[in-house]
C-alpha positions as a printed Julia matrix, in Angstrom:
223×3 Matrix{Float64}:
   0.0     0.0     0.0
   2.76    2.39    1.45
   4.98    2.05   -1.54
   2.67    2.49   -4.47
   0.91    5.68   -2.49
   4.55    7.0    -2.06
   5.42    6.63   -5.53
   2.13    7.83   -7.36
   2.32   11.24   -5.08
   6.27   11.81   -6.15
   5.4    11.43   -9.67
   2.38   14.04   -8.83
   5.39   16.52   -7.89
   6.79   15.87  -10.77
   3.82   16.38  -13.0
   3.47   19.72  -10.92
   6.76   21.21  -10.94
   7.99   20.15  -14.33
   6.19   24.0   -14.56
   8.89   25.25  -13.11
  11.57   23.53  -15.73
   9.08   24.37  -18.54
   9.59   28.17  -17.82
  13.89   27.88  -17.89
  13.48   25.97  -21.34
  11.06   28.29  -22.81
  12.68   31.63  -22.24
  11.29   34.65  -23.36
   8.07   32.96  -24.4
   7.05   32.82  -20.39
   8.65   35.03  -18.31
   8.9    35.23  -14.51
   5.76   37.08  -13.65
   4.34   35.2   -16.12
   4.82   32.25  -14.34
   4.27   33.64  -10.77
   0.65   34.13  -12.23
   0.41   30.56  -13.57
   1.77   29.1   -10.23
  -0.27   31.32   -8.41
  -3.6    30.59   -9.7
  -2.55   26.92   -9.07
  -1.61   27.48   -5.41
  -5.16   28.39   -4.68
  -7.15   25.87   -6.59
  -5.03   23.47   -4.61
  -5.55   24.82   -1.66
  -9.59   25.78   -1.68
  -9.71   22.22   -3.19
  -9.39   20.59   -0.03
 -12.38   22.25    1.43
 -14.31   19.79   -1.34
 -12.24   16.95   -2.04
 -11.12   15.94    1.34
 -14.93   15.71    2.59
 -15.34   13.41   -0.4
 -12.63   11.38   -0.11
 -13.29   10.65    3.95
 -16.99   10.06    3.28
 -17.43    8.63   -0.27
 -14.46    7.99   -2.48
 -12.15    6.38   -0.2
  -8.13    6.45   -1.01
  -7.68    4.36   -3.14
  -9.85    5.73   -5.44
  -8.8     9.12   -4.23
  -4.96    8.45   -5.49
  -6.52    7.05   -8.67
  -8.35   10.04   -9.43
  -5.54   12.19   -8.88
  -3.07    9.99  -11.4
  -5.46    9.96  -13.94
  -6.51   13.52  -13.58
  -3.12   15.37  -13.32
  -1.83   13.04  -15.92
  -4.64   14.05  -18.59
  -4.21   17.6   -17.13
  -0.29   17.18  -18.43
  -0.99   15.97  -21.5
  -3.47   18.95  -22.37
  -0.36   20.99  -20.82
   2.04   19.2   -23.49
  -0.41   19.64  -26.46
  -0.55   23.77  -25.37
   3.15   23.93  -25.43
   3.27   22.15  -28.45
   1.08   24.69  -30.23
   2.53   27.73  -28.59
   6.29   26.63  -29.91
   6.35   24.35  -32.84
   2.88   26.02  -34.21
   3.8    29.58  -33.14
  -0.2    29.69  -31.93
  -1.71   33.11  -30.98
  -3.31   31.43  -28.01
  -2.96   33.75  -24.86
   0.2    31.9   -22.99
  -0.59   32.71  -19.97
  -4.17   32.61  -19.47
  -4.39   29.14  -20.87
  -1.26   27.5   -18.71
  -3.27   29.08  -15.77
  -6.62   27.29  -16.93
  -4.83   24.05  -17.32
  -2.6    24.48  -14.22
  -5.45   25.02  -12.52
  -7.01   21.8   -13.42
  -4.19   19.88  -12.65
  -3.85   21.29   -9.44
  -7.57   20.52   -8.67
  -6.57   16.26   -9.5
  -3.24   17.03   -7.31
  -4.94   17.66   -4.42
  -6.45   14.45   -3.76
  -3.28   13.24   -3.51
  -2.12   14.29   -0.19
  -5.84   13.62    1.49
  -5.82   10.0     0.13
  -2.66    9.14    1.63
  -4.07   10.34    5.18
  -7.49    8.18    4.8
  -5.35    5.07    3.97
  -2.64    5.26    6.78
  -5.36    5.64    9.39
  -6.75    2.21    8.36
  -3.49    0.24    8.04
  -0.56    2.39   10.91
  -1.53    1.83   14.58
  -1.78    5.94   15.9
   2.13    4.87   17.27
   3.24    3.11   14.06
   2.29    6.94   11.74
   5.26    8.73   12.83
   8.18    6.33   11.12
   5.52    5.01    8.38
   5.16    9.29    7.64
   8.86    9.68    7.83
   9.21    6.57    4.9
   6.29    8.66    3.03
   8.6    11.65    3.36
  11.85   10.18    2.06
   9.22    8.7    -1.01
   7.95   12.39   -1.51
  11.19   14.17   -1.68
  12.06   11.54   -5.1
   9.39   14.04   -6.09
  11.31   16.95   -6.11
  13.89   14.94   -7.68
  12.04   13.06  -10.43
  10.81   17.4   -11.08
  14.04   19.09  -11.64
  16.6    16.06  -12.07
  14.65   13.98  -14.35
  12.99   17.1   -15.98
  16.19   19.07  -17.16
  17.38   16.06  -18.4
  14.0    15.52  -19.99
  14.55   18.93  -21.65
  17.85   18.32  -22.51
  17.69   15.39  -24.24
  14.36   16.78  -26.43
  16.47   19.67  -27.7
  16.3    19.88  -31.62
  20.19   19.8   -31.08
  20.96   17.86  -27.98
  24.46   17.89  -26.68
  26.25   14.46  -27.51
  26.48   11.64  -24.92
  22.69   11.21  -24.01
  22.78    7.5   -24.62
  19.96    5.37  -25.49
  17.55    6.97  -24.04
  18.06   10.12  -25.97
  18.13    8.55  -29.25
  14.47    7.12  -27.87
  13.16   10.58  -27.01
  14.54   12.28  -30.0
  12.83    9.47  -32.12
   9.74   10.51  -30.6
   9.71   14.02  -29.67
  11.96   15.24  -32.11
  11.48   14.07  -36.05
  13.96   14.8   -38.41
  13.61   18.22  -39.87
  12.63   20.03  -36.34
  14.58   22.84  -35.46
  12.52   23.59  -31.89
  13.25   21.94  -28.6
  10.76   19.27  -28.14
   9.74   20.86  -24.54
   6.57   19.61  -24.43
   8.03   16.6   -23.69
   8.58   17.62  -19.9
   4.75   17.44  -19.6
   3.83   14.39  -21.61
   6.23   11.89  -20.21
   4.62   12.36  -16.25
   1.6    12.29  -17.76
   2.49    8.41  -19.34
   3.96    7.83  -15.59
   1.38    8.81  -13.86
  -0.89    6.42  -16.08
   0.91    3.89  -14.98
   1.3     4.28  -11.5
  -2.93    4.41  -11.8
  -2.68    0.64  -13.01
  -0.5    -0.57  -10.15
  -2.83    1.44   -7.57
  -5.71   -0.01   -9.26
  -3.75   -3.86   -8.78
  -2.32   -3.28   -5.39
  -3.39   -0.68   -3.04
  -6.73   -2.07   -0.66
  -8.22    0.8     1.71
  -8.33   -1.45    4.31
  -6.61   -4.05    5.94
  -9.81   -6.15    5.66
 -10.01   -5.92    2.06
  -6.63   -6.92    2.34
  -8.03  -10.33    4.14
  -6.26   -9.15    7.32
  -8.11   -9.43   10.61
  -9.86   -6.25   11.73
């Protein structure tokens, strides 16, 4: 339970600050205030969210289906993110930068924030009120990947998508230049940043779907 939870909610960071190493790679085309706005607007659908979704979750959804929602929404929430960016720097679209990443952002931040309430309704099923303090501190260590998976796997993310990538990448550029970068392009492929935790997250909803239980019960344990 602990593990998949953990892991689903790092790769949430990830599909929530990879705005963050969107901004560096696009330059001029979003500047700071631009994305202090985007982030902004974000910030406070997250937080007003949990006046609604953590009611629902402790009542109705349960967190199972709680972490599932949030997967699959942030991850579709990405993707509409990586289609945007596409447009705005391979199509050179007209669209309004900033007022669409902050429509989009927004939504994703609504998914993300069933994250952190799900996580809560399961541990008070399966940790003993004396066993949540070390089983929080795991959850911790398994949150800060997040971070990592953001900026570490993200620049590299951007690096490798570059329509002229520095040599040395490996295998796994020649992968993502294969499919994020087709012969001919002469833009950086940063839309890739958004679409590849979106195909994570889908993922990570499969396993939660196979392996997380809400309750020791449905596990088969005693109660």
């Amino acid at each position: 339970n602990w593990f998949p939870l953990g892991m689903t909610y790092a790769f949430l960071c990830m599909g929530r600050y990879n705005m963050i190493v969107a901004k560096t790679a696009l330059g001029s085309l979003m500047t700071k205030e631009d994305l202090g706005i985007i982030f902004g607007v974000g910030t406070w659908v997250y937080a007003l969210s949990f006046l609604v979704n953590g009611p629902l979750i402790d009542k109705k959804l349960g967190g199972k289906r709680g972490i599932m929602i949030a997967a699959v929404g942030a991850s579709i929430a990405n993707l509409l993110i990586g289609v945007l960016t596409y447009l705005k720097v391979a199509r050179h679209s007209h669209v309004n930068l900033v007022l669409a990443f902050s429509a989009l952002y927004a939504i994703n931040m609504y998914f993300q924030s069933y994250g952190a309430v799900s996580i809560i309704k399961v541990k008070a099923y399966w940790f003993h009120v004396r066993e949540r303090g070390v089983f929080g501190a795991i959850f911790g260590t398994l949150i800060s990947f997040g971070v990592y998976f953001a900026f570490d796997w993200g620049a590299a993310i951007v690096a490798m998508t570059r329509a002229a990538p520095a040599p040395g990448g490996g295998w796994l550029q020649d992968v993502l230049q294969r499919v994020f970068v087709p012969a001919g392009r002469t833009v950086d492929a940063t839309w890739a940043v958004f679409f590849i935790p979106a195909v994570i997250l889908l993922v990570w909803f499969l396993l939660d779907w196979w392996l997380i239980k809400d309750t020791p019960e449905e596990a088969g344990f005693e109660p």
